[in-house]
Z-matrix of the N, CA and C atoms (Angstrom, degrees):
N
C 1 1.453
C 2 1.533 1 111.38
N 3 1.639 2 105.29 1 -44.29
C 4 1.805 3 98.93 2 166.11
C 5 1.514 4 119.49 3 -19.13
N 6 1.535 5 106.26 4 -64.22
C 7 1.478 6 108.95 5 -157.03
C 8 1.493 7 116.36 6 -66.06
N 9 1.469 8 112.45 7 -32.67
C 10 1.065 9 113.99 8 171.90
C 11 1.523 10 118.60 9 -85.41
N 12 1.129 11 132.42 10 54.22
C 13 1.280 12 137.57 11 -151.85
C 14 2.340 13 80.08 12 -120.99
N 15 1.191 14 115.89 13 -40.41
C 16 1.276 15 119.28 14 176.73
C 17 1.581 16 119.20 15 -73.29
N 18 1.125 17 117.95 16 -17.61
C 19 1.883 18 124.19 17 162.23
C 20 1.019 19 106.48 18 -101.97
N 21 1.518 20 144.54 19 -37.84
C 22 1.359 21 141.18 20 -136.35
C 23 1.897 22 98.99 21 -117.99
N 24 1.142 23 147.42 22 126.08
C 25 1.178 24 138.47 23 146.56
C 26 1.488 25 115.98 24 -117.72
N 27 1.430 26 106.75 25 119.98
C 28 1.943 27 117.40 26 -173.73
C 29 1.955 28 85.60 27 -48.03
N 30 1.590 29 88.97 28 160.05
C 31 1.206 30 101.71 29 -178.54
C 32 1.502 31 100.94 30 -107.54
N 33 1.632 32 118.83 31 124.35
C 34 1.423 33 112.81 32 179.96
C 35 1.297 34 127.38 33 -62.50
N 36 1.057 35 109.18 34 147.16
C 37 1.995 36 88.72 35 -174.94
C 38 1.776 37 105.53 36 -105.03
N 39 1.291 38 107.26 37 106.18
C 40 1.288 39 111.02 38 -176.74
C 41 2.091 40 110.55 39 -43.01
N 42 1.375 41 91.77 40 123.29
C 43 1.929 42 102.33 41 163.94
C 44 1.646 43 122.99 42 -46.48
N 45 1.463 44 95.54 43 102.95
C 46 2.163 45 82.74 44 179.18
C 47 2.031 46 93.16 45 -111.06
N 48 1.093 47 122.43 46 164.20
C 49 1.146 48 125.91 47 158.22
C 50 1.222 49 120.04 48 -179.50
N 51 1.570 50 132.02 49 153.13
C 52 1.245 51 148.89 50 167.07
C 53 1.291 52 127.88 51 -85.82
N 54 1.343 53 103.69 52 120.32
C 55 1.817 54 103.47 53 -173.69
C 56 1.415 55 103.05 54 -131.37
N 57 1.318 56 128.03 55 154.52
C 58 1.434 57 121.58 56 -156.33
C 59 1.733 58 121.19 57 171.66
N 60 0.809 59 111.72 58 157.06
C 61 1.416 60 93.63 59 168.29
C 62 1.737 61 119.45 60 -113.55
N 63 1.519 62 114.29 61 161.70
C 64 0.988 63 138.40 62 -169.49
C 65 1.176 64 135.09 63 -104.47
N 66 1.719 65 136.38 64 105.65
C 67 1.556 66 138.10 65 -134.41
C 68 1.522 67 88.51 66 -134.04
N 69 1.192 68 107.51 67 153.33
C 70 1.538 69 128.82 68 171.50
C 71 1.429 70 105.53 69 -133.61
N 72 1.638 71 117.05 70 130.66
C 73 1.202 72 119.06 71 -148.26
C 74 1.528 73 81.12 72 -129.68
N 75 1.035 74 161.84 73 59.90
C 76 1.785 75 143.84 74 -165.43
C 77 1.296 76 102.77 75 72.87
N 78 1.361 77 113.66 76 -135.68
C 79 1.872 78 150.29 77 -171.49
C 80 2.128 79 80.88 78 -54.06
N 81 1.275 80 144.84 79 -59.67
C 82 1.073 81 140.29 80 -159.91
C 83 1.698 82 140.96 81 -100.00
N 84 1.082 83 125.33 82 146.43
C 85 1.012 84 112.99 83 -170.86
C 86 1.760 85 109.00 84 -117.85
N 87 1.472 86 101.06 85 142.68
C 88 1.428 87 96.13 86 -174.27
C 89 1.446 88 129.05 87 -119.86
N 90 1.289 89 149.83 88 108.38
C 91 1.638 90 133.06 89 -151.48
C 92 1.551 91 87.58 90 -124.43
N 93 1.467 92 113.05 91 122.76
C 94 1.203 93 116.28 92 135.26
C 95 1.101 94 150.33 93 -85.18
N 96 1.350 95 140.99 94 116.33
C 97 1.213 96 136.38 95 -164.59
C 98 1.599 97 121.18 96 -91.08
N 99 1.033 98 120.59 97 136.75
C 100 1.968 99 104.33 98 165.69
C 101 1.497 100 98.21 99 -119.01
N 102 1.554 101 115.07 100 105.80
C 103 1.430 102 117.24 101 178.70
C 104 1.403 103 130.29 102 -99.59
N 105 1.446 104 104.93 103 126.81
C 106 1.424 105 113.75 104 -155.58
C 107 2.142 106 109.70 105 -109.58
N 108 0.957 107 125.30 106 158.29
C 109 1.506 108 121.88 107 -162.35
C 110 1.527 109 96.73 108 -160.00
N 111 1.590 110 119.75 109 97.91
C 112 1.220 111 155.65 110 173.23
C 113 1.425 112 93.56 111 64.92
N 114 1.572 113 113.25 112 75.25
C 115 1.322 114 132.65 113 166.64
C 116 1.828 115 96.69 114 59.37
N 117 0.989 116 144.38 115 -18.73
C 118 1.652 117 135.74 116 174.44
C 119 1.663 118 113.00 117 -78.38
N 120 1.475 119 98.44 118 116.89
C 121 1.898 120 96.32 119 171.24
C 122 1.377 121 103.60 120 -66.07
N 123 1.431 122 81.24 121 140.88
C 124 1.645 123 112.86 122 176.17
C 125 1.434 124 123.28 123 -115.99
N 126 1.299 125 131.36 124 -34.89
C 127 1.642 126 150.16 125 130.12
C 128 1.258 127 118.71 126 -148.16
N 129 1.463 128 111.04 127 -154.91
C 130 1.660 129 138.84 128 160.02
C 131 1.712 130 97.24 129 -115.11
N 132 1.552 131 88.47 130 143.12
C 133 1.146 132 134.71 131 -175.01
C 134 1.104 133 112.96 132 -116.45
N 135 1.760 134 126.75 133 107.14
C 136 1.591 135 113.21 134 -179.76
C 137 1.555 136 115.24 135 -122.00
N 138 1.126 137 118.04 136 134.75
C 139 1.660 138 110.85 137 -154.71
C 140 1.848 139 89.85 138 -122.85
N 141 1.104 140 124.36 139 127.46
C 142 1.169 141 137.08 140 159.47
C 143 1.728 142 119.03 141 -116.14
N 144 1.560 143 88.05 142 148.50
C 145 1.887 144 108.83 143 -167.61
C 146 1.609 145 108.05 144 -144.79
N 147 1.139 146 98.05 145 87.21
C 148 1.746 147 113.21 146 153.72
C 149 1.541 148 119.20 147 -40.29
N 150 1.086 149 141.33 148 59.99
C 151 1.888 150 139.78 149 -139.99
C 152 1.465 151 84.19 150 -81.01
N 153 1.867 152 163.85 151 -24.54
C 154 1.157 153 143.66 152 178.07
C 155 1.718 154 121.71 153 -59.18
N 156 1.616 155 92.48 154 -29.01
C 157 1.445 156 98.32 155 175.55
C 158 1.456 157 125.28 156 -128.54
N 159 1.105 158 111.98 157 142.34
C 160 1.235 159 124.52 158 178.49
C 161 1.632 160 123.87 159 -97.50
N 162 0.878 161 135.17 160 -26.03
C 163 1.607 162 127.80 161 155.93
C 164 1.633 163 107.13 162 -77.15
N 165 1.448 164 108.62 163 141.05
C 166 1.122 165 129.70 164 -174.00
C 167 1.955 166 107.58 165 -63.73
N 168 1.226 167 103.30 166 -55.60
C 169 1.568 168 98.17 167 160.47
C 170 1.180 169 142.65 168 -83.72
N 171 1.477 170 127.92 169 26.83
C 172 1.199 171 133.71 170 152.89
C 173 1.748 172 97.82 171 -96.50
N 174 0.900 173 148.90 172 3.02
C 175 1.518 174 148.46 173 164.03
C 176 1.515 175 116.45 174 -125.20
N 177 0.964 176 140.98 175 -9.92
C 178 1.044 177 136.68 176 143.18
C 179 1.520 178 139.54 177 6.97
N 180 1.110 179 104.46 178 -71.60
C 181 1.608 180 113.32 179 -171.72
C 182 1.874 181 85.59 180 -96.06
N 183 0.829 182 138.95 181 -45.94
C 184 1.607 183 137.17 182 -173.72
C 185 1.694 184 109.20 183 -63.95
N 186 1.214 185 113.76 184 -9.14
C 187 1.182 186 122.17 185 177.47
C 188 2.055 187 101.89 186 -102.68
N 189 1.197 188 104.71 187 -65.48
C 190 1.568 189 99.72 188 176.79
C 191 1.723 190 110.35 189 -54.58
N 192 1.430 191 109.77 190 -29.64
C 193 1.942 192 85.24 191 169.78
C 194 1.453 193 116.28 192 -68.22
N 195 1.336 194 106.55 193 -44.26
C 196 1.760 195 115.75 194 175.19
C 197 1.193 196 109.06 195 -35.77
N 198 1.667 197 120.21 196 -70.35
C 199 1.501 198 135.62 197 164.96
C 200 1.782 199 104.09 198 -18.89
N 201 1.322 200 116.68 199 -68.44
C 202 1.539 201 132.61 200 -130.27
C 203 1.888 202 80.76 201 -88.37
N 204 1.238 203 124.92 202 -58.77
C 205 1.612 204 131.61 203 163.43
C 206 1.901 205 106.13 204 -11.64
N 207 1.178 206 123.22 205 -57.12
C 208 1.149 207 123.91 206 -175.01
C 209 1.611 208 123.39 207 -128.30
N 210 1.765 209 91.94 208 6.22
C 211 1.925 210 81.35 209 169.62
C 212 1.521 211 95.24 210 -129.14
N 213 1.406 212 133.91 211 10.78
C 214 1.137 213 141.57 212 -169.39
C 215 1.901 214 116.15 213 48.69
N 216 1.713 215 100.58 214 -129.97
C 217 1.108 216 113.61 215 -158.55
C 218 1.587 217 108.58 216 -76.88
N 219 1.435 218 111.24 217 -7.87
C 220 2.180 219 128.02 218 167.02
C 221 1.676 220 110.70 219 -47.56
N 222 1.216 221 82.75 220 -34.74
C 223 1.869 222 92.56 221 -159.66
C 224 1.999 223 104.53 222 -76.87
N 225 1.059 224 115.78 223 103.38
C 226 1.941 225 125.82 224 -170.58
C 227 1.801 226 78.51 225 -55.72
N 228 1.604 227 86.61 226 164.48
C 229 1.683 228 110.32 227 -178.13
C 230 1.746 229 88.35 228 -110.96
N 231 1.347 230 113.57 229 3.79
C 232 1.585 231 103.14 230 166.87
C 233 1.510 232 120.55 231 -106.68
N 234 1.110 233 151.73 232 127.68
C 235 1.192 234 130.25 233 151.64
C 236 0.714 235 120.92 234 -38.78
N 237 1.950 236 104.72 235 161.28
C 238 1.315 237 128.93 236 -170.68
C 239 1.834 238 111.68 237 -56.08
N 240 1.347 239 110.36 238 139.54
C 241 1.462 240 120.81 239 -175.42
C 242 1.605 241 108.91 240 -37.38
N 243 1.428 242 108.17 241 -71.40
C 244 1.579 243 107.60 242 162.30
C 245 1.735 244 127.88 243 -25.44
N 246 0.658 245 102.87 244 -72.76
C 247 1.870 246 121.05 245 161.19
C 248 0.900 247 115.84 246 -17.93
N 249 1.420 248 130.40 247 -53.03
C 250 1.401 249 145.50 248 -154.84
C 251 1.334 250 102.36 249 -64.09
N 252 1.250 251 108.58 250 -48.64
C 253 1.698 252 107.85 251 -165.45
C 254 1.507 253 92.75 252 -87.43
N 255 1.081 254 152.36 253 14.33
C 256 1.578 255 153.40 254 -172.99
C 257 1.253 256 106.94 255 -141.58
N 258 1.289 257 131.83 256 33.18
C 259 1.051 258 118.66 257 161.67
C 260 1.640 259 133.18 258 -62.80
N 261 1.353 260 102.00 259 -33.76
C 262 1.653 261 106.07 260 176.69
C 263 1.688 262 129.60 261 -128.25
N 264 1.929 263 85.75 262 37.13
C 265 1.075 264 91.90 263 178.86
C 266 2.022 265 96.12 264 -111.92
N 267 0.957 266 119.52 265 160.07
C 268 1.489 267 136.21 266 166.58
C 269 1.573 268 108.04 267 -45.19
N 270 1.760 269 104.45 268 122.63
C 271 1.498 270 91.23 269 -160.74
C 272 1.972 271 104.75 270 -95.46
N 273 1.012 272 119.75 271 164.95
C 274 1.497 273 112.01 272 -151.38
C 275 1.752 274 92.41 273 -135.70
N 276 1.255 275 124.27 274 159.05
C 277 1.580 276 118.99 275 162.57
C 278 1.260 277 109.82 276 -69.18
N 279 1.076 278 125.22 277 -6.05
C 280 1.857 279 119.04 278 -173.94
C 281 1.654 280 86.80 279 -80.86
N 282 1.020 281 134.84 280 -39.52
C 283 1.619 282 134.05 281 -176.17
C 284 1.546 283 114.40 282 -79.61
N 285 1.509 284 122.38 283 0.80
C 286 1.480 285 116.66 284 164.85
C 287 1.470 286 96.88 285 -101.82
N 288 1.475 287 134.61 286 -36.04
C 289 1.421 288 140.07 287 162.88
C 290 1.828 289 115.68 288 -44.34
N 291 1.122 290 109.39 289 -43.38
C 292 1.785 291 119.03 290 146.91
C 293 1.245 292 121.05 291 -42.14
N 294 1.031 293 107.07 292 -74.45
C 295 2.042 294 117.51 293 179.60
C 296 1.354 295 119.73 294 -43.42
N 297 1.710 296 104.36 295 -49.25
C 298 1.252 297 107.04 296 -174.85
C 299 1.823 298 113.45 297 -63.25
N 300 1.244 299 86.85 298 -27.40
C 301 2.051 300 96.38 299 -167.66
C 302 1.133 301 88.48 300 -78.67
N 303 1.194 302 136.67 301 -48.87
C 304 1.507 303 128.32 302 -178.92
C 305 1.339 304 111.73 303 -31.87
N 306 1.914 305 111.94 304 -79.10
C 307 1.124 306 131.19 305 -174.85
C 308 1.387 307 110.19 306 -53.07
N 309 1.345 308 137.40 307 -33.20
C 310 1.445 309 134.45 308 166.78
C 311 1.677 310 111.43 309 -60.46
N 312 1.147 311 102.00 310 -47.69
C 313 1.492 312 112.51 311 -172.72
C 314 1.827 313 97.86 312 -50.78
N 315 1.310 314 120.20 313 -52.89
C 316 1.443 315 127.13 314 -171.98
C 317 1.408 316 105.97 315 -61.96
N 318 1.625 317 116.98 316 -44.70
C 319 1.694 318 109.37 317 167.64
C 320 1.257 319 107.69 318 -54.98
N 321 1.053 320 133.75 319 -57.87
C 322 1.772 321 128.64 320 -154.14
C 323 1.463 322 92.11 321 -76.57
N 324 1.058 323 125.78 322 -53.47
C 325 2.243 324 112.66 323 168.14
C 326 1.641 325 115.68 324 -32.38
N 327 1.568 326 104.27 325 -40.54
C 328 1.359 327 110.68 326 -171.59
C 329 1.664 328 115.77 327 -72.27
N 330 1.112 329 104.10 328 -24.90
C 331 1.514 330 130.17 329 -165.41
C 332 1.661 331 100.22 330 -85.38
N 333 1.424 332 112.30 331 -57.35
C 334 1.240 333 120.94 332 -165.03
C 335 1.725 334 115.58 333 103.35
N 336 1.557 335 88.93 334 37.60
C 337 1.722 336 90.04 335 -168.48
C 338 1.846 337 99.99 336 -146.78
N 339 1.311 338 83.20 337 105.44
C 340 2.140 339 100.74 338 176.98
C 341 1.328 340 100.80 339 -98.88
């Protein structure tokens, strides 16, 4: 790889991330994010967690009214793309580590930056 160090340059991968603070409402937990990608805001990011249940479709719809309560008519009546295929399996942190890449992945499309 040395030698080709004079044709070849790695492609940097521009920094995106969410920083925010974090609310507990009862049964839920709430993190807002404001996510920024080489120091420029790009949006908010809002991540909600039902902590009684652990499969994605036994909380489901109790989570999109929660959602819909304070972000209204924004919030899809589908889950997140990821999700879909996990609905009734046991939800794991490797599947919020999914979401997030997702949702980053859609900023940097929006941007014009892979």
């Amino acid at each position: 790889m040395l030698k080709m160090t004079n044709i070849y340059t790695s492609k940097k991968q521009t920094k995106i991330e969410s920083k925010g603070p974090r609310f507990e409402i009862g049964d839920f937990c709430v993190k807002l994010g404001s996510v920024t990608m080489s120091q420029n805001f790009k949006g908010i990011l809002v991540e909600v967690e039902y902590r009684p249940c652990v499969v994605p479709a036994g909380s489901w719809e109790l989570m999109r009214e929660f959602l819909q309560g304070f972000l209204g008519s924004a919030v899809s009546n589908q889950a997140p793309q990821y999700l879909q295929n996990r609905m009734n399996e046991i939800y794991q942190p490797m599947d919020t580590i999914h979401q997030y890449l997702e949702q980053f992945g859609q900023y940097r499309k929006a941007t014009g930056v892979i």
